[in-house]
C-alpha positions as CSV (number, residue, x, y, z in Angstrom):
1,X,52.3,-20.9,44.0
2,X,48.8,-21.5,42.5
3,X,47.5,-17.6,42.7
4,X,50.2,-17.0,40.0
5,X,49.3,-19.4,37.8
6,X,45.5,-18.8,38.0
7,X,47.0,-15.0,37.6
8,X,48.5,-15.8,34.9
9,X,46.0,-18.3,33.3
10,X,43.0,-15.2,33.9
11,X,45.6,-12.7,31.8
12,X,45.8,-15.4,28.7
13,X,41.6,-15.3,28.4
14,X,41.5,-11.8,28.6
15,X,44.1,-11.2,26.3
16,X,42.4,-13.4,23.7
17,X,38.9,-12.1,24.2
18,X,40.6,-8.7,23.6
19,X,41.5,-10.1,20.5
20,X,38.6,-12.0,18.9
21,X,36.5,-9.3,20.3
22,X,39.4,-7.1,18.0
23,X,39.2,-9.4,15.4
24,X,35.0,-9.7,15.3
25,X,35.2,-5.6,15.0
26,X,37.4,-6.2,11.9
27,X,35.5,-8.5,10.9
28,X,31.7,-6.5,10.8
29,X,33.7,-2.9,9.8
30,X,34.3,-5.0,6.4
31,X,31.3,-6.7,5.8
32,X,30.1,-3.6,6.4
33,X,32.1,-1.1,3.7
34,X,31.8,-4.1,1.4
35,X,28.0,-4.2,2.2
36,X,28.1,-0.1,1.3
37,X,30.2,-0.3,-1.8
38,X,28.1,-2.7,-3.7
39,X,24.9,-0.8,-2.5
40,X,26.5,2.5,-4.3
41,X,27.2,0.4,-7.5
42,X,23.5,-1.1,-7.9
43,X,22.4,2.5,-7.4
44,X,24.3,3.4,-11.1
45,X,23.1,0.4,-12.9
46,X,20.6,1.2,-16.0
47,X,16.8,-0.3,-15.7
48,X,17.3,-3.9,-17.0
49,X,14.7,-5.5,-19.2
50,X,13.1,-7.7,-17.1
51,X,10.1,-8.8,-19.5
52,X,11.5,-12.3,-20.1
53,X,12.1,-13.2,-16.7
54,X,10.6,-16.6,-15.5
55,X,6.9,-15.6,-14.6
56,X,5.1,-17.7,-13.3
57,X,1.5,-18.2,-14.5
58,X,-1.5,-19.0,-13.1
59,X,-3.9,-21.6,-15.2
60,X,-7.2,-21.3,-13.7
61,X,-8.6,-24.5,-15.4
62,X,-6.4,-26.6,-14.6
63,X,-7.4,-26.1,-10.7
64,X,-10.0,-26.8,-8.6
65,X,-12.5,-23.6,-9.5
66,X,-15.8,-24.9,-8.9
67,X,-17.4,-23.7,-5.7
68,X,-16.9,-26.1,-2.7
69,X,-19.5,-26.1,0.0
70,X,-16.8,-25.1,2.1
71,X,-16.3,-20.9,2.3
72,X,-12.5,-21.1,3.2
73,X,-12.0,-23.3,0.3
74,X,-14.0,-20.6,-1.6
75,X,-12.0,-17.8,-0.2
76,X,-8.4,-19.6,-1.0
77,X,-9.6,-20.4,-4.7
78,X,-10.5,-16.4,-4.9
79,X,-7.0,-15.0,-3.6
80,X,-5.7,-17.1,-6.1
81,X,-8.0,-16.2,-9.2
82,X,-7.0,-12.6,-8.2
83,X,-3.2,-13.3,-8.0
84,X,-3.7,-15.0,-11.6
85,X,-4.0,-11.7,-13.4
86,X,-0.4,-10.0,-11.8
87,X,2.9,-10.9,-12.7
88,X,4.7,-13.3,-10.2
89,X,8.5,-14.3,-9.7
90,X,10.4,-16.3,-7.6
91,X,13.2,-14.5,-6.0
92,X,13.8,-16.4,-2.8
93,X,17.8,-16.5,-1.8
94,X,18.5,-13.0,-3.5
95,X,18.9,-10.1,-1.6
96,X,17.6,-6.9,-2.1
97,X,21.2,-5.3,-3.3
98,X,21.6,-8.3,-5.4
99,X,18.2,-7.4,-7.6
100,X,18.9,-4.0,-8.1
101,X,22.9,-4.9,-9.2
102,X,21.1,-7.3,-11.3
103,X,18.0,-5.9,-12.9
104,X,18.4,-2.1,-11.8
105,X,17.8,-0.1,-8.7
106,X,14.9,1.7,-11.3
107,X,13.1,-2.1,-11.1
108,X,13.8,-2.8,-7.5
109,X,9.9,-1.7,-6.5
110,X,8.6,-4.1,-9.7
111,X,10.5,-6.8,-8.7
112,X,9.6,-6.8,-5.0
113,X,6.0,-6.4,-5.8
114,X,6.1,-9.6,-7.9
115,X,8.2,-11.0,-5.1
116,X,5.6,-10.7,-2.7
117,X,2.8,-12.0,-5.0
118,X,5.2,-15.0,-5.0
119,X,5.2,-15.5,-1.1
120,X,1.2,-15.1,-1.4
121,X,0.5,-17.9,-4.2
122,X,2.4,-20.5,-2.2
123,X,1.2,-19.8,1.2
124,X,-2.5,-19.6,0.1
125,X,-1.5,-22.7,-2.2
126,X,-0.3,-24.5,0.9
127,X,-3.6,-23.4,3.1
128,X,-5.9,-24.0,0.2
129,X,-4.6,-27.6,-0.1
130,X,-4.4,-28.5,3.5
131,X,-8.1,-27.6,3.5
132,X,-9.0,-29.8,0.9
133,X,-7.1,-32.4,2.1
134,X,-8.9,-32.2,6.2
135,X,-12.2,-31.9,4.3
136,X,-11.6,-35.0,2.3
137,X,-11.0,-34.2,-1.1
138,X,-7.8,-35.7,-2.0
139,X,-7.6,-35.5,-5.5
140,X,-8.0,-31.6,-5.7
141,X,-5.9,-31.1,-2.8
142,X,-2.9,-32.7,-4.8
143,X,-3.6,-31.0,-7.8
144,X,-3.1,-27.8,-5.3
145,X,-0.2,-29.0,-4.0
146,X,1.4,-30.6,-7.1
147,X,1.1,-26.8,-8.7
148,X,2.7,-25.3,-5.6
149,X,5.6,-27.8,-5.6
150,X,6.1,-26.8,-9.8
151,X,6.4,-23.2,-8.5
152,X,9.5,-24.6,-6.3
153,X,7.4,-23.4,-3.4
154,X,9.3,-23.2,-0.5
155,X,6.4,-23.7,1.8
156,X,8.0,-26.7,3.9
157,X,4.5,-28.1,4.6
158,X,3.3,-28.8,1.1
159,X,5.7,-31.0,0.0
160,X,5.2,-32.9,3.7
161,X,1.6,-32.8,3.1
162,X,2.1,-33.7,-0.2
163,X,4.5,-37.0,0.7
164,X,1.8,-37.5,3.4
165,X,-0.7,-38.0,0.8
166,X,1.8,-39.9,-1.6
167,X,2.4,-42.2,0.9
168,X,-1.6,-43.0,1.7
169,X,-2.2,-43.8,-2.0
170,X,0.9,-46.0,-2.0
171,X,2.8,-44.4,-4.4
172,X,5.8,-43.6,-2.6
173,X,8.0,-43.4,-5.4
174,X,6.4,-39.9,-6.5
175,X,8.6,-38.6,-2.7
176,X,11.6,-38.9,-4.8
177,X,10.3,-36.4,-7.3
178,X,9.4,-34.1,-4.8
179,X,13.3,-34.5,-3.1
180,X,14.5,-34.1,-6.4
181,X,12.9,-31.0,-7.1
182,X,13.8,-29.7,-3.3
183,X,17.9,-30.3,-4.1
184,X,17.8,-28.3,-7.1
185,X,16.1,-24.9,-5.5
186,X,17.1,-22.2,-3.3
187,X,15.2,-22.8,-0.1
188,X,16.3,-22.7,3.5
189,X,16.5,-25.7,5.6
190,X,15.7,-28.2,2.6
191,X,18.2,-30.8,3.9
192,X,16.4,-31.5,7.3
193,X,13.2,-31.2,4.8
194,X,14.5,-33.8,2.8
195,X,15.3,-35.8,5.7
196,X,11.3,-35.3,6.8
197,X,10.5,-36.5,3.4
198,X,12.6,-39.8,3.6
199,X,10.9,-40.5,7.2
200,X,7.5,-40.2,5.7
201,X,8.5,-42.8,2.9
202,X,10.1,-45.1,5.1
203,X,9.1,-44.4,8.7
C-alpha cells in the first residue's frame, strides 16, 4: 500500500516542478521582450539637453590642498584636483536603458563618462579620508568625508567612518544627519547601513 502512495506523492513534485520550471520560462521570455522593446524605444529618442543636470562640483579650497607629509594623502588630493575640472553626475539606481529613454541614446557615452567620474570622486574621497583619519588628522579627514556624504556617496564606509568619528568627538547627534541623508538616496543596502549607523551611536 505505501509504494503507491510514495508513487503517487513522487508524480505530484514532478508535476509541479514541470510547472514552475513552465511558469519561470514564462516568466524570463517576458522580462525579456519587455527588456527588448524598451531598448528599441530609447534607440528613437532625440539627444536631450542635459546641461542643467545636477553636476556636481568640485571646490578645491574648501578641502585639504596643502601638501601632507604623507605621498598617498598627496596622491588622493591629486586624483581629485584632476576630477575637479570634468563634469560629474550621480546616476546610481538607473540603468543604462533608462538613461538613454531619458536623456537620449545620442548622450548615453556622455552620461556614462560623468557616471564613472562619479564612482571615482567618492571612492578616492572615501580612501583619501580613511588615510587622514589612520594618520591622525581628524579635522581634514571629516571635511573629506563630510563632502563625500553631500555627494550622497554611496561608499558604505564613509558614512561608518564618518559616525566612527562623530561618535569620538561626542557629537552623536550629527549620526542622525548622516541616516537622514542615507533614507532619502538611491543606494543599495542602506537599511542594514542605517542599522550599522544606529550601533555605532548606541553600541
Amino acid at each position: 500500500m505505501q509504494i503507491p502512495i510514495l508513487f503517487g506523492i513522487i508524480i505530484i513534485i514532478v508535476v509541479w516542478l514541470q510547472y514552475e520550471i513552465k511558469k519561470s520560462k514564462k516568466h524570463s521570455n517576458k522580462s525579456q521582450e519587455n527588456f527588448w522593446k524598451l531598448e528599441s524605444q530609447s534607440n528613437l529618442i532625440k539627444r536631450i539637453d542635459i546641461s542643467n543636470l545636477e553636476y556636481i562640483t568640485i571646490w578645491p579650497e574648501r578641502l585639504p590642498m596643502s601638501d601632507h607629509e604623507d605621498s598617498t594623502v598627496n596622491s588622493y588630493r591629486d586624483i581629485i584636483l584632476k576630477l575637479s575640472d570634468k563634469k560629474i553626475l550621480n546616476l546610481t539606481g538607473q540603468t543604462n536603458t533608462e538613461l538613454k529613454l531619458q536623456y537620449g541614446t545620442a548622450n548615453f557615452n556622455l552620461l556614462s563618462e560623468y557616471d564613472n567620474n562619479y564612482t571615482s570622486l567618492v571612492s578616492i574621497l572615501q580612501k583619501w579620508g580613511e588615510r587622514l583619519y589612520l594618520l591622525g588628522s581628524v579635522t581634514d579627514a571629516v571635511t573629506v568625508l563630510e563632502f563625500a556624504v553631500s555627494c550622497n556617496s554611496d561608499v558604505s564606509k564613509s558614512y561608518k567612518l564618518l559616525a566612527t568619528i562623530y561618535m569620538e568627538q561626542k557629537t552623536p547627534e550629527k549620526i542622525d544627519e548622516l541616516i537622514h541623508i542615507l533614507s532619502n538616496i538611491k543606494m543599495l543596502r542602506k537599511d542594514i547601513i542605517i542599522e550599522e549607523l544606529l550601533k555605532i551611536k548606541s553600541p
